[in-house]
C-alpha positions as CSV (number, residue, x, y, z in Angstrom):
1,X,108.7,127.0,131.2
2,X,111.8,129.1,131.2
3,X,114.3,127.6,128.7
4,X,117.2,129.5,130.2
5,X,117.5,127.7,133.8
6,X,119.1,130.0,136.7
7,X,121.7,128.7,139.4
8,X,118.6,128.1,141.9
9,X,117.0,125.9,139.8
10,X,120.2,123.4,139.7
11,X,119.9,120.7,141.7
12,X,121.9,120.6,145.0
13,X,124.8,118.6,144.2
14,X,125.9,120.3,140.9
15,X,124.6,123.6,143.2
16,X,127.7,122.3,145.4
17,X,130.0,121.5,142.5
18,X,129.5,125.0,141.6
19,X,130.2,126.5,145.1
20,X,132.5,124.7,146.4
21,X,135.1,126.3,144.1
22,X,134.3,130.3,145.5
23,X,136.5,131.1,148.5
24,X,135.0,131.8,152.0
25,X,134.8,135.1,152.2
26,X,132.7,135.4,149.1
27,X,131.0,132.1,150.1
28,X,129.6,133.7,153.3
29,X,127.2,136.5,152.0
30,X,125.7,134.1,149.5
31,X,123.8,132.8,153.5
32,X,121.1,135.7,153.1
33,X,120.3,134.8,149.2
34,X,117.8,132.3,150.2
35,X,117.2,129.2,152.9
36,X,118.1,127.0,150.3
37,X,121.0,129.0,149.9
38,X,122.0,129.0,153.5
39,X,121.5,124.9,153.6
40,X,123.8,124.5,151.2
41,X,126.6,127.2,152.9
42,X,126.4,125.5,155.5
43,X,127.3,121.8,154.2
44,X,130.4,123.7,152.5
45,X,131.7,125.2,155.9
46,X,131.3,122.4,157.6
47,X,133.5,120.3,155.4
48,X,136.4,123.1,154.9
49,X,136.3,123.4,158.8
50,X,137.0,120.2,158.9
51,X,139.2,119.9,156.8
52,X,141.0,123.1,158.1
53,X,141.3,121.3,161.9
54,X,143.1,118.3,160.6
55,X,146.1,120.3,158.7
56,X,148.7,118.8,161.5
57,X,151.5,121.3,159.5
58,X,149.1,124.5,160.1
59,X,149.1,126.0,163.4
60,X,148.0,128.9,165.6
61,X,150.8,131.3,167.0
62,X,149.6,133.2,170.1
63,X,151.7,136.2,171.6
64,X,150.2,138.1,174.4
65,X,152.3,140.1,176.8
66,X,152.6,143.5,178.4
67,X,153.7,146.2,176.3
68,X,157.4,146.8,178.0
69,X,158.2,142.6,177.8
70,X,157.7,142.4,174.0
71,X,161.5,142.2,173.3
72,X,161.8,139.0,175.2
73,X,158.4,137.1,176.2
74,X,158.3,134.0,173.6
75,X,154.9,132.9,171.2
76,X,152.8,130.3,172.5
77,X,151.7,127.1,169.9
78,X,147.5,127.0,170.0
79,X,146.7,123.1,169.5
80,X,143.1,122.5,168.4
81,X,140.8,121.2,171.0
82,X,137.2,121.7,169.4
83,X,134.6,123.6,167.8
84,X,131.3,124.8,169.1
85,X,128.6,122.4,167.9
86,X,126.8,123.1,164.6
87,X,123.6,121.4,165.4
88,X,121.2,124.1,166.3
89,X,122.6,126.0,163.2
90,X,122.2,122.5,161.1
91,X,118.7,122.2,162.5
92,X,117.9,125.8,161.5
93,X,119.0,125.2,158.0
94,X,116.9,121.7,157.7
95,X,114.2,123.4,159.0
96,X,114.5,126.4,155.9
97,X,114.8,123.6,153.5
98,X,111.7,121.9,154.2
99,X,109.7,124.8,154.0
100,X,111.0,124.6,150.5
101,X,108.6,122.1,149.4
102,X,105.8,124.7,149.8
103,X,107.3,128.1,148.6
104,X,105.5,130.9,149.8
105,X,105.0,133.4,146.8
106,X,107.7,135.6,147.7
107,X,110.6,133.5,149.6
108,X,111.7,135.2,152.3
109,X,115.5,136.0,152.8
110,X,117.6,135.4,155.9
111,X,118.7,138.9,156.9
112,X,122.0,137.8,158.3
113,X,124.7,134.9,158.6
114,X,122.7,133.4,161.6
115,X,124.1,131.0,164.2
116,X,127.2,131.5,162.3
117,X,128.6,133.9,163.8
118,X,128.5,132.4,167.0
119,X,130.6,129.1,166.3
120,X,133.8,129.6,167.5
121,X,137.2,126.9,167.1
122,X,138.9,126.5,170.5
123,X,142.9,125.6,171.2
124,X,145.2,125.3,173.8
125,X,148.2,127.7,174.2
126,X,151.4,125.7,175.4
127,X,154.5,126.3,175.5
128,X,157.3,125.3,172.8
129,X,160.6,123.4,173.0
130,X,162.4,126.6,171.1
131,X,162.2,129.1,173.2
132,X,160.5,128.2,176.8
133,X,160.8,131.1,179.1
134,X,158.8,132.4,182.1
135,X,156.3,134.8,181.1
136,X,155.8,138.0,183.7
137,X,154.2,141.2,183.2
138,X,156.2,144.2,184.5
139,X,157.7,144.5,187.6
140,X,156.2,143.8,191.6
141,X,154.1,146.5,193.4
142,X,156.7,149.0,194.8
143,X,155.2,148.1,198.5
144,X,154.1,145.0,200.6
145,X,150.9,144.0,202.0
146,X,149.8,142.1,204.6
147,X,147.6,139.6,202.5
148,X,147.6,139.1,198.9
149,X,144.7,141.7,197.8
150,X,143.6,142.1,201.5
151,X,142.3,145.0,203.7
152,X,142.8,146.2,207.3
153,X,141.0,148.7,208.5
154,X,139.3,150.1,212.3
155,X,141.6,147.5,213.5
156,X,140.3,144.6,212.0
157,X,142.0,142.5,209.2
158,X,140.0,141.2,206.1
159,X,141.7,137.8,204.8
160,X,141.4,136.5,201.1
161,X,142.2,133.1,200.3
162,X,145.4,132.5,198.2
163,X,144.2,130.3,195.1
164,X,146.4,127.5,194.0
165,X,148.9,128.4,191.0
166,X,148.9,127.4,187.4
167,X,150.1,123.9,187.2
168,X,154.1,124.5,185.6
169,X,152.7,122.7,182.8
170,X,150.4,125.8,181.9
171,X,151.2,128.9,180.3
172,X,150.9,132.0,182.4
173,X,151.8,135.7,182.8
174,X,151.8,137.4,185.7
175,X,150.1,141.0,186.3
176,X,151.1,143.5,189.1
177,X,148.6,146.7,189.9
178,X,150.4,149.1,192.0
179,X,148.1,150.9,194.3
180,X,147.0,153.4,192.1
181,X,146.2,151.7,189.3
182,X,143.1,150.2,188.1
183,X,144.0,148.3,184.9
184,X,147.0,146.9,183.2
185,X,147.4,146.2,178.8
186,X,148.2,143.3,177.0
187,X,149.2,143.0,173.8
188,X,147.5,139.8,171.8
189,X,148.4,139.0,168.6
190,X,147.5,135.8,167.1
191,X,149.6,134.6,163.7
192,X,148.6,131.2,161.3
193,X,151.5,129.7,159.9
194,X,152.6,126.9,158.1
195,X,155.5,124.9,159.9
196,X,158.7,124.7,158.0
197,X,161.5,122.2,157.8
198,X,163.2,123.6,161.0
199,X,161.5,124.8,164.2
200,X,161.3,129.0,163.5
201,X,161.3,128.2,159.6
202,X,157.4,128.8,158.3
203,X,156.2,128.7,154.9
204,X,153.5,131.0,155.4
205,X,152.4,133.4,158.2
206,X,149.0,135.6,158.1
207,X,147.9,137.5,160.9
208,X,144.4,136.4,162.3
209,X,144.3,139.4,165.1
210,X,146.8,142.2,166.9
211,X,145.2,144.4,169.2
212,X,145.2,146.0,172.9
213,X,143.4,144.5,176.0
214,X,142.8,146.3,179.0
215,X,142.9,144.4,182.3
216,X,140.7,145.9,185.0
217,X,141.6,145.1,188.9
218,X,138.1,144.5,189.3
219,X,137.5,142.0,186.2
220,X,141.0,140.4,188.2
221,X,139.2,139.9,191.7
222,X,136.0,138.5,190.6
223,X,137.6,136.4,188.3
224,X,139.7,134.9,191.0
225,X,137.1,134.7,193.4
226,X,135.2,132.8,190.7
227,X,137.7,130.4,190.4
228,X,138.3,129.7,194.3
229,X,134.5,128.5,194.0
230,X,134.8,126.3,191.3
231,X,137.9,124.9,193.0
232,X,136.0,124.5,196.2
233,X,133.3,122.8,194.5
234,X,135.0,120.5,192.3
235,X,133.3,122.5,189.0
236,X,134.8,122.6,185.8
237,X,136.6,125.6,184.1
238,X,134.1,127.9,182.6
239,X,130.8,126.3,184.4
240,X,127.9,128.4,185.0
241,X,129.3,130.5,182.5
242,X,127.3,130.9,179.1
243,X,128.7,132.5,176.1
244,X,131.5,130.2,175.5
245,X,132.8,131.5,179.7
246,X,132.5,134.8,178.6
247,X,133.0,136.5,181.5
248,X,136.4,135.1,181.7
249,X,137.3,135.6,178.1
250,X,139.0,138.6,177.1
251,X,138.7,139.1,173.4
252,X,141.6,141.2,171.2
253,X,139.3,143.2,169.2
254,X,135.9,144.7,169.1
255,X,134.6,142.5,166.7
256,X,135.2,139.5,169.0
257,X,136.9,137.4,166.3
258,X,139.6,136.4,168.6
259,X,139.6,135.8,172.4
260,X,141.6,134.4,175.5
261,X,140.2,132.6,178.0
262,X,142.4,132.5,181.5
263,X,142.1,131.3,184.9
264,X,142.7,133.6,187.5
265,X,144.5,133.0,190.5
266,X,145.5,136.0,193.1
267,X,149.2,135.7,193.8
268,X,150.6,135.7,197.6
269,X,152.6,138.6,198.5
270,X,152.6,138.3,202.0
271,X,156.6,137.5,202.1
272,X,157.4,141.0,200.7
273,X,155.4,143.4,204.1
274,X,157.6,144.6,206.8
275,X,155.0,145.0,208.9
276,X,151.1,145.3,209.0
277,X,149.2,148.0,206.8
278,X,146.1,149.8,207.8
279,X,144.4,151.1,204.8
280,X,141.0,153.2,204.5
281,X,138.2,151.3,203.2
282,X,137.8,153.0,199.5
283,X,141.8,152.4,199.5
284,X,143.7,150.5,197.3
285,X,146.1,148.1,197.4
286,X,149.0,147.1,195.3
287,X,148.0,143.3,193.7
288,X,149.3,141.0,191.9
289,X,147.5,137.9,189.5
290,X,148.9,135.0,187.6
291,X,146.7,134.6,184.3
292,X,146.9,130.8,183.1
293,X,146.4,130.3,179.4
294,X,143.3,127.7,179.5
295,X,141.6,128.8,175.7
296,X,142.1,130.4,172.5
297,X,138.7,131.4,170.9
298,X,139.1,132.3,167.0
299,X,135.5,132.5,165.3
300,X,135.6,129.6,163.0
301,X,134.5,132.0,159.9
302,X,137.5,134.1,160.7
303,X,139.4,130.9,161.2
304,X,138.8,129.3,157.3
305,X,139.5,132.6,155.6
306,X,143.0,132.9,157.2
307,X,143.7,129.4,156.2
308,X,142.9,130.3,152.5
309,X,144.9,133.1,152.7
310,X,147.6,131.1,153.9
311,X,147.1,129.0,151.6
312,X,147.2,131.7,148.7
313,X,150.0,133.2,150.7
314,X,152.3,129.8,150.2
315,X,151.4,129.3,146.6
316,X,152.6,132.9,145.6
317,X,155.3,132.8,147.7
318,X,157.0,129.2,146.9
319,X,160.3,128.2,147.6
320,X,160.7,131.3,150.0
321,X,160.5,130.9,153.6
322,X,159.7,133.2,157.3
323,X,161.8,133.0,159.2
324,X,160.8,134.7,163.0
325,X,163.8,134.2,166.0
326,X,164.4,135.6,169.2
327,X,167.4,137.9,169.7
């Protein structure tokens, strides 16, 4: 018998003790030591995720807003709405630990950090009582047309339906294409802070994403044709959709750690023609979409280390505060 025991050969609950006190970010690669390893992980993110969803004083800032309106377009509050379920990732985990009781004689080693990667925390954007403002993106198309999005051409005219608005409740920003263009750019950036005393006072503020998203007119039209049919039909937001509704997320950076999901709805522009426009068939038209804020995806990994860095952030920086206004 080996008289000097190693840290898999304590039991599980002083194997906890142990590892509850190393941070996330170390915490995570320790998954691909072993399957006992990973079982254990596991029971440690869930509680900090827990924990990290009920801190009513910690929230998620969201900005997002075309490049030329970042002067004066106002943050959005994220409140928490739920995380992706953990039980297939539980049940992979129970499953490793009871082949445990018959170890093979070399124990094989998961390879990677498994279903976690795909758990992501979801909150709404709304708006605040500081600063609320309509948000738009840039300015109308420089002409009319006859139907918002719509076609005319060998003398017949092509109608789309004009999909209902945002409720004013709902965060939104509006997107106009002019005819020759085929995308517009949002800028996303998504802040944790730590409310202060006074609305605009924080104690702490760590940057979770900032990045660039490109907004195709064709990712715009199916998206709004999508949600016509799930209007018509009575369907939920993001049904039939896998992937968290990926097809209607767009995410802020390549690593898909952060990611908005909207609602599309074409806008009507039929009050600003003149008169009718014929248009060849491979022509396009000037458009323009309202984007409502339904989701904010932040992978839940992503999501605790920001919180201890926050948390490291407060502790270093006591009695100091941030303060971010509007000018």
């Amino acid at each position: 018998m080996d008289s000097h025991p190693t840290l898999g050969s304590l039991p599980n609950e002083l194997l906890i003790s142990i590892l509850t006190q190393v941070p996330t970010a170390s915490l995570l690669p320790l998954i691909t030591v072993s399957h006992r390893f990973y079982s254990v992980t596991l029971r440690i993110f869930k509680q900090r995720l827990n924990h990290a969803t009920a801190q009513p004083d910690h929230r998620l800032m969201l900005e997002c807003y075309h490049p030329t309106d970042k002067l004066y377009t106002p943050y959005l509050y994220c409140n928490y709405l739920h995380t992706d379920s953990l039980d297939g990732v539980e049940a992979e985990a129970e499953g490793a630990a009871e082949q445990q009781s018959i170890p093979p004689p070399v124990e094989p080693k998961p390879t990677h950090l498994g279903g976690l990667r795909g758990i992501y925390s979801h909150f709404r954007p709304v708006e605040h009582d500081e600063n609320p403002r309509r948000r738009t993106s840039r300015r109308p198309p420089r002409q009319g047309i006859s139907s918002s999005g719509g076609q005319a051409h060998a003398g017949q005219q092509q109608q789309r339906s004009v999909l209902r608005p945002p409720t004013p409740e709902q965060p939104s920003i509006d997107i106009y294409l002019d005819d020759d263009e085929s995308f517009s750019q949002l800028c996303a950036t998504t802040n944790l802070v730590r409310m202060g005393p006074r609305p605009g006072l924080f104690r702490s503020h760590v940057n979770v994403s900032d990045g660039v998203v490109r907004v195709w007119r064709d990712w715009l039209a199916v998206q709004a044709a999508r949600a016509g049919h799930q209007q018509r039909e009575g369907e939920g937001e993001g049904e039939g959709d896998d992937d968290h509704g990926n097809s209607a997320v767009l995410w802020a950076d390549a690593a898909r750690d952060v990611g908005v999901r909207f609602r599309v709805a074409e806008k009507d522009l039929r009050g600003q023609h003149q008169q009718p426009v014929l248009v060849a068939r491979d022509e396009q038209l000037p458009v323009a979409y309202r984007l409502g804020f339904e989701e904010l995806l932040v992978r839940s990994t992503t999501l605790l280390v920001m919180m201890e860095k926050s948390e490291v952030q407060e502790v270093t920086a006591e009695g100091k505060a941030i303060v971010l206004a509007s000018f």
